[in-house]
N, C-alpha and C positions, 0 to 999 in steps of 0.2 A: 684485392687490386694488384698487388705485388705478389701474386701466382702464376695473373693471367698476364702481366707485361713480362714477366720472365718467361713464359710457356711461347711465347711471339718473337721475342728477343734472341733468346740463349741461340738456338739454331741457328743465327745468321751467323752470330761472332763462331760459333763451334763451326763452321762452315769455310768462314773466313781465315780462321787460325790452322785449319788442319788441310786444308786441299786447298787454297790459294796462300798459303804462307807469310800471313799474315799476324807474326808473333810479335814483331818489334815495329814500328814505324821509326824509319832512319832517315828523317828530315829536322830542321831547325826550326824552330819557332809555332807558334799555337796554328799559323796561317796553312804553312806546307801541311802540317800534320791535317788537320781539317781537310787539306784538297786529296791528299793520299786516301783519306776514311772514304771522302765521296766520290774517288775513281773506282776504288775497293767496292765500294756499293750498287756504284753504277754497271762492273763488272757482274757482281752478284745477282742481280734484275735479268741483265741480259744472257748469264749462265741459267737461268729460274725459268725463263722462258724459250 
């Protein structure tokens, strides 16, 4: 189980962290950092397609 959710997974963070520059999240509190992950994500969808 913990093969196939890292074989789906890892590629988005490796993706996120190396060509969208997403190594640190520089926001305050668990709420920003949350909305940063899901702009970051919602970027990644719309770079995917």
């Amino acid at each position: 189980m913990k093969a196939r959710r890292q074989s789906t997974v890892e590629p988005v963070f490796g993706t996120l962290t190396q060509f969208m520059g997403l190594r640190k999240v520089n926001t305050l509190g668990i709420k920003q950092a949350n909305k940063c992950m899901h702009l970051s994500a919602i970027a990644y969808n719309l770079k995917k397609y």
